[in-house]
N, C-alpha and C positions, 0 to 999 in steps of 0.2 A: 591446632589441627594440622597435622600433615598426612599426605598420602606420595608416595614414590619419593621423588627426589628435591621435589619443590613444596614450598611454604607459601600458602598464596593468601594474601590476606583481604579482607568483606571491610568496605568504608560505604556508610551510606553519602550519597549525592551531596555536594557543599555548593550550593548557587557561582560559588566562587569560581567553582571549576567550568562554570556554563560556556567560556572559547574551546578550553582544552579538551573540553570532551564532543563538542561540535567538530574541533580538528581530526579526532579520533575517529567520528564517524564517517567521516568525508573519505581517511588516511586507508579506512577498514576493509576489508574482502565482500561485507554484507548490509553493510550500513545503508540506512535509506535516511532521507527526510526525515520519517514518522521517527525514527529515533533522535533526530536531532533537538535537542533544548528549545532554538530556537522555532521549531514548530509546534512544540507541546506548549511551550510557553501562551500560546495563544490563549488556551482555557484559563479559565477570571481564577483567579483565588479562591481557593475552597471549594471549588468541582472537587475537585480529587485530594488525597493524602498521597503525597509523591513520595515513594519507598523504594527509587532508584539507587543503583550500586556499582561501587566499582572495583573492578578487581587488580589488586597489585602482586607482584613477588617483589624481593629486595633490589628487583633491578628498574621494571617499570611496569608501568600500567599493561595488562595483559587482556581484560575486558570492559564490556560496560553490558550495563543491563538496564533497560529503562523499566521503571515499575509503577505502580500505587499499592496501595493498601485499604479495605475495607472490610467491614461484616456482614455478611450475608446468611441469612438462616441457622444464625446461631454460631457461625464459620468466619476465624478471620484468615484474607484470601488476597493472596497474593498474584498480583495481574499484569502481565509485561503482553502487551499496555492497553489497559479501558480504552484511552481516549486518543488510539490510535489503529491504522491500518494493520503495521506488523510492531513484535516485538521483539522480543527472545536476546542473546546473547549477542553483541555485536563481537565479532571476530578479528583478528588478526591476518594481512595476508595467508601469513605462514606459518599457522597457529596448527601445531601437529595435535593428533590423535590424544598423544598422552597427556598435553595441555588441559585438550577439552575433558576429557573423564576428569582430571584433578578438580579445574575448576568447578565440575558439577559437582563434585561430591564434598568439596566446599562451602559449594552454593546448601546443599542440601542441611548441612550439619547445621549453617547458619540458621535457615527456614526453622528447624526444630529448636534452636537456640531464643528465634525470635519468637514460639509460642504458635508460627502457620498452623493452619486445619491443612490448607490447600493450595497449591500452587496452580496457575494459567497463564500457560505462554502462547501467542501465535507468531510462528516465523514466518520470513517474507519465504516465497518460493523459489526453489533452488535458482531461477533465472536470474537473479540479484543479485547471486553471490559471481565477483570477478573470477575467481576459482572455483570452482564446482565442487562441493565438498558437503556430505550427508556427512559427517563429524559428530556434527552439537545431535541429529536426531539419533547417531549411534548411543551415543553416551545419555542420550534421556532415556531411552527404551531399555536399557542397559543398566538403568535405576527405577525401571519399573513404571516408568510415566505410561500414560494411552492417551489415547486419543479423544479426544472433546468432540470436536468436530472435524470432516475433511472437506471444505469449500472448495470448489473448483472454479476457476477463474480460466477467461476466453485470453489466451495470448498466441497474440503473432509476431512470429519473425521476419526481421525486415531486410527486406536483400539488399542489394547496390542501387536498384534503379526503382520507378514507382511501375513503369510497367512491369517488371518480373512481377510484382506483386501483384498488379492488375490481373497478370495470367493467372493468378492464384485465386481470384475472384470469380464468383458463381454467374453463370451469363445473365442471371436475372438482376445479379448486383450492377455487373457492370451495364444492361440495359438500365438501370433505375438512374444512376447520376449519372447516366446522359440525357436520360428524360431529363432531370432536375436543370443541367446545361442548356437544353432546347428552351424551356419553360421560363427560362430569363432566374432561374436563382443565382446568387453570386455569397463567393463563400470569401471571409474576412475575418484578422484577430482580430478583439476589440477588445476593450473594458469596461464595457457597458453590463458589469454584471448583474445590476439592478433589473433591466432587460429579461436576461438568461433566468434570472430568480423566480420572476414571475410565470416563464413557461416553465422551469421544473416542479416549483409549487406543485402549480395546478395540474401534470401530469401524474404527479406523484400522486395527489390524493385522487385522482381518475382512476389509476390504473390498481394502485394496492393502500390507499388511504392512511398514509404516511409524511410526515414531514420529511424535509433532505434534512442531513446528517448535521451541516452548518448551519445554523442563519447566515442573513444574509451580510450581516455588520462582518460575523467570524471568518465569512468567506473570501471576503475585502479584505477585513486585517489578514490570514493569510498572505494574500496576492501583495500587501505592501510588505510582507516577510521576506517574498519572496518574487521578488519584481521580475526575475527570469528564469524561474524554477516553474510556477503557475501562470497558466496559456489560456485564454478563453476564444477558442472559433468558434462564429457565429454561421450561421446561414441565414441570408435575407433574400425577400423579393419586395424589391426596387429599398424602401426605406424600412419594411416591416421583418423584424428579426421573427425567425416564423424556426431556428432548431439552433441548440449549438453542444460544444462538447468543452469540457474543464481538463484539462489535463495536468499534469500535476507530474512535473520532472525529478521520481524518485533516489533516483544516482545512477551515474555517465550510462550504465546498462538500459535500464528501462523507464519508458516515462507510464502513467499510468490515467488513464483515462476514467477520473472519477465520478465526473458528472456526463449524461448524455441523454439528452432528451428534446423533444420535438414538441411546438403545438401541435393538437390534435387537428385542430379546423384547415391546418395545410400541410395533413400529411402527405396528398397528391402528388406536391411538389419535389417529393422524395430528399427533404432538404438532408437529411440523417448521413442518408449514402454517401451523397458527393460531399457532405464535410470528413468523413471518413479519408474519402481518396485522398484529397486535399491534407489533410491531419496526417498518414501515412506519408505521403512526400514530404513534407517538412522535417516528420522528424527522421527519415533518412536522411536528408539535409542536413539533419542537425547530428549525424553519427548515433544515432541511438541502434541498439541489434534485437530490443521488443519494443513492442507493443502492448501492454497487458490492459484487455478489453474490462480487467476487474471482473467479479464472481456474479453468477447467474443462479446460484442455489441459498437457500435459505432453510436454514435446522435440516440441510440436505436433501431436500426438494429441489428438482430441478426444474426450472421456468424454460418449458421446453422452446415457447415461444423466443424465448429471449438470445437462447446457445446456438437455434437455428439463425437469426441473423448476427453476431458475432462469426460463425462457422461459417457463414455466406462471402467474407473478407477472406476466408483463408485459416483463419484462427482454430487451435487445438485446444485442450482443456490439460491443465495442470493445474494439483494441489494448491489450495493453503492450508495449512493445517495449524490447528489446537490442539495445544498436549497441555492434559490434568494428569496432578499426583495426590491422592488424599493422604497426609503426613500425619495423622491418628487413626 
């Protein structure tokens, strides 16, 4: 298969390659966690069929693509990635234009080779990428891909200081964690995620009758994946952990705030807020330039509830997006 001037050649994933392609995404313009091995690896043996790929020319590795493989309604369906936040094409800094169309149309030839009904990709949103670059969505749409779904997710930008951001705060936010201040709550990392589990639980089935996304064993073995990548702030009043937030440090750009939730019996105390404030100064601390509050919509429903307090911090709404191709 060639197209222009390069030969690129389709290798499925070899466990062997599990640093080199962990160094690749760390090295990458777009890479996050969720593509790294070492975070997928979490899921036991036999969740998934891993039909990850990597892309070479004669000189080196020019992509990666984290995948699975499964049947669905009769369809075998290719998914970058189930059992992940984002997917799609991990990139090269300086990965031009004519790169990305060859390797898709590589990619494509390949999919029809391997017998695909359908391809599904979700990429992280442009904030991830160290270079800003719509590329990979030119060259999908460009082959005809659309759109699955478009999730909007609450991110904020973080300035130099915690007050500029403060200023960016709705007076009713910033009256609430000082309520939370007066009221004696005190906000602290911990690893008591045993704790935090128990209030997500039981929030989650209150509010939309759902389990969280991990158990609580898989949300542990993460946090030992990843001993300074994954953050748990707590909010307590005096001993009693009463809200906290997970955060999840997806690459040097943005961290992402996966879990967040509060008991209900002291929502009073407004513990939410002031872990926010707190959770926003750190990670300017920690040089991060977002925040992503993670998505508020569901099959594109918006939980209006939920974007007015995210938007209450400061925070805008940008894409994630899913792109399907049906290949019969």
């Amino acid at each position: 298969m060639k197209t222009g001037k390069t030969t690129v050649m389709i290798e499925r994933f070899d466990p062997t390659m599990h640093t080199f392609w962990d160094s690749f995404v760390m090295a990458s313009n777009n890479g996050t966690l969720f593509h790294e091995r070492h975070f997928l690896n979490y899921h036991p043996t036999g969740r998934f069929i891993d039909h990850s790929l990597v892309f070479k020319t004669k000189k080196s590795v020019v992509s990666l693509f984290p995948a699975v493989e499964y049947e669905q309604a009769g369809m075998k369906i290719l998914h970058s990635h189930r059992g992940a936040s984002f997917g799609g094409f991990v990139q090269l800094p300086d990965m031009s234009l004519d790169m990305h169309l060859q390797i898709t149309d590589f990619f494509l030839h390949y999919l029809h080779d391997q017998n695909f009904d359908r391809v599904i990709i979700t990429i992280p949103p442009i904030i991830y990428n160290k270079r800003l670059s719509n590329y990979s969505e030119f060259a999908l749409f460009r082959n005809h891909f659309r759109y699955l779904k478009r999730d909007i997710s609450s991110v904020l930008y973080l300035e130099d200081s915690i007050e500029k951001n403060i200023e960016k705060f709705r007076p009713t936010t910033r009256t609430a964690f000082r309520k939370a201040i007066k009221m004696g709550v005190t906000v602290k990392k911990t690893d008591d995620y045993a704790s935090f589990y128990e209030i997500l639980k039981k929030n989650l089935k209150i509010r939309h009758n759902v389990q969280p996304t991990h158990t609580l064993e898989e949300l542990e073995d993460i946090k030992r994946r990843y001993p300074t990548r994954i953050h748990l702030y707590a909010a307590y009043l005096q001993e009693k952990m009463i809200a906290g937030i997970v955060l999840f440090d997806a690459n040097d750009q943005v961290t992402l705030a996966f879990y967040i939730s509060h008991d209900e019996a002291y929502q009073e105390y407004r513990g939410v807020n002031y872990l926010f404030k707190e959770v926003i100064n750190d990670c300017i601390q920690r040089g991060f330039s977002y925040l992503d509050f993670g998505i508020f919509t569901v099959n594109m429903e918006p939980n209006l509830g939920l974007a007015r307090f995210k938007e209450s911090f400061g925070a805008g709404g940008i894409f994630r997006d899913t792109f399907y191709l049906d290949l019969k």
